[in-house]
C-alpha positions in Angstrom: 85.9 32.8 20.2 86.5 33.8 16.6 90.2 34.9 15.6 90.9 38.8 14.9 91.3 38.9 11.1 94.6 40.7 11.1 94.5 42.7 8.0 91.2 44.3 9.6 93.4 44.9 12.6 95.9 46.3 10.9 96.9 50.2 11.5 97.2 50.4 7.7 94.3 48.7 6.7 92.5 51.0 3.9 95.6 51.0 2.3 95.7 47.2 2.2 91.6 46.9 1.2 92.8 49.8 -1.6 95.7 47.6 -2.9 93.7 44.2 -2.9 90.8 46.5 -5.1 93.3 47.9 -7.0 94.0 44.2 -8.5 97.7 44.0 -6.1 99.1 40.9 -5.8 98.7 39.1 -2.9 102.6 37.9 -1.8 103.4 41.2 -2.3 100.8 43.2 -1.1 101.2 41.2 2.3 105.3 41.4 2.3 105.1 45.2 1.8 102.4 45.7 5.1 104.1 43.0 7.3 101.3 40.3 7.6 101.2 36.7 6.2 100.0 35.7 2.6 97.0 33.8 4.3 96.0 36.8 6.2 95.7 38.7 3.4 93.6 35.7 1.2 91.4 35.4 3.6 91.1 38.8 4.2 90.3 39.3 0.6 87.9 36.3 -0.1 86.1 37.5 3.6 86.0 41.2 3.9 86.8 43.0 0.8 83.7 42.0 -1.2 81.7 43.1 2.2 83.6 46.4 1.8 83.3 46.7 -1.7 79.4 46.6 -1.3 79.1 49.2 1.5 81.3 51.4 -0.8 78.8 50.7 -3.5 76.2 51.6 -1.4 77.6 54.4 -0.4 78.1 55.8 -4.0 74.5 54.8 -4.8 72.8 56.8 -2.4 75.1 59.9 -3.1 74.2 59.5 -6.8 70.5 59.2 -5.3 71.0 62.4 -3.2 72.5 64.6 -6.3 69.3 63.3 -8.5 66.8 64.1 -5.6 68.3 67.4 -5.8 68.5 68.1 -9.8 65.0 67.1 -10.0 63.9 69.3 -7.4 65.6 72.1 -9.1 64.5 71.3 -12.1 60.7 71.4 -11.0 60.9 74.6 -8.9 62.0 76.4 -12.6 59.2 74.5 -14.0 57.0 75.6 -11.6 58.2 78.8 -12.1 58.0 78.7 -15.6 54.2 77.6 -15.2 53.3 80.9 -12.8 55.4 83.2 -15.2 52.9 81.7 -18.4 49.8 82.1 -16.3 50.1 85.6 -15.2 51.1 86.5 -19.0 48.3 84.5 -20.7 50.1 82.3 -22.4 48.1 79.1 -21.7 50.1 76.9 -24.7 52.9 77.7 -22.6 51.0 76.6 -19.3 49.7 73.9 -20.8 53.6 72.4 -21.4 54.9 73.4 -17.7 52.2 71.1 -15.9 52.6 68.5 -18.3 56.3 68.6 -17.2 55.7 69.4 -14.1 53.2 66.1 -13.5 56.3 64.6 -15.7 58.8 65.9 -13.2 56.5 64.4 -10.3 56.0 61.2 -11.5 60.1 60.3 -11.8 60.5 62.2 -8.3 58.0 59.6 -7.1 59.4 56.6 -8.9 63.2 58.0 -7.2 61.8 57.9 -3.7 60.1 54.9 -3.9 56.4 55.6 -4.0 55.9 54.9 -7.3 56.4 51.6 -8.9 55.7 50.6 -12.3 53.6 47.4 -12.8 54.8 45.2 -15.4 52.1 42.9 -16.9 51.8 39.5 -16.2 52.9 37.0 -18.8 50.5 34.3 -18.1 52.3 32.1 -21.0 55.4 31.4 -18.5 53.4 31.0 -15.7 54.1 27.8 -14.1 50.5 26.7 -14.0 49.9 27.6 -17.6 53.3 25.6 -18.7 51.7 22.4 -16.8 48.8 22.8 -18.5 50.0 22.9 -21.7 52.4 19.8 -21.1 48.9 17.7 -19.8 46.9 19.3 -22.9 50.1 17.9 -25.1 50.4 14.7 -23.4 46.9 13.7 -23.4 46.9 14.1 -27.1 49.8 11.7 -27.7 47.5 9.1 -29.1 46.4 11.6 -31.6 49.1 12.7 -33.6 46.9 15.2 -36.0 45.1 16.7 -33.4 48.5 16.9 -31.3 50.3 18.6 -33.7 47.4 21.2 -34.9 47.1 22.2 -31.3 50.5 22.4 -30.5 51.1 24.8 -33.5 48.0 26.9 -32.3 49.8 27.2 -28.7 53.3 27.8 -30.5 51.2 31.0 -32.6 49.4 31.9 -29.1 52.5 32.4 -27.4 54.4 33.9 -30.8 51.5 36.5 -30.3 50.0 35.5 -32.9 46.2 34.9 -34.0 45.5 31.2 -32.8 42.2 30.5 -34.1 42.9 30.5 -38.2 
């Protein structure tokens, strides 16, 4: 069965895990809360990081909550803003509410997760397209002109620039 780490155990053990963040020595740190140098080393290289990233966590999804909420805010006075510029006639004004309010929905989609961006595939680091290259290259090796024109044709494709002068 698996030892008790004692530091975890221990009555006053935030106050050890907020030492051992704080940057506190180790000899000290375990002198001053009664428990052996080791204890506290392996307390540190086992549990702190795992507290460290719940902590994190934690902090993240507050940060997430308080956007959430600003944003929501923010589009119910757009909204508003929108019904207020309709009844009065003012359809510039309209106009600029829904395009921040579709704004406003887009990011509130992208912060819960149901909208992801898609990033374009760069089919010149593609693995397949690197191997082809090396063959195309390789196979050219007894033709040093042709080698070399090519090769600075591929070096200009992937520079982005036109490949066929």
């Amino acid at each position: 069965m698996p030892r008790v780490c004692t530091v975890c155990a221990h009555p006053e053990s935030d106050s050890i895990d907020r030492a051992l963040v704080g940057g506190a020595a180790f000899r000290p740190t375990a002198a001053k809360y009664g428990v052996s140098d080791r204890a506290i080393r392996r307390h540190h290289a086992s549990h702190v990081p795992i507290a460290l990233a719940r902590a994190q966590q934690a902090r993240e999804v507050t940060h997430g909550d308080d956007l959430l909420g600003q944003l929501q805010l923010l589009q119910s006075r757009t909204l508003a803003i929108l019904s207020r510029a309709e009844q009065t006639g003012q359809l510039s004004t309209a106009l600029l509410a829904i395009r921040e309010a579709r704004s406003n929905l887009e990011f509130l989609a992208k912060l819960m997760g149901e909208l992801q961006e898609v990033q374009p595939a760069n089919v010149l680091q593609a693995p397949e397209w690197l191997m082809v290259r090396s063959i195309l290259l390789a196979a050219l090796a007894r033709y040093p002109e042709a080698r070399q024109d090519v090769a600075a044709r591929l070096l200009a494709l992937e520079g982005g620039r036109d490949a066929c002068r």
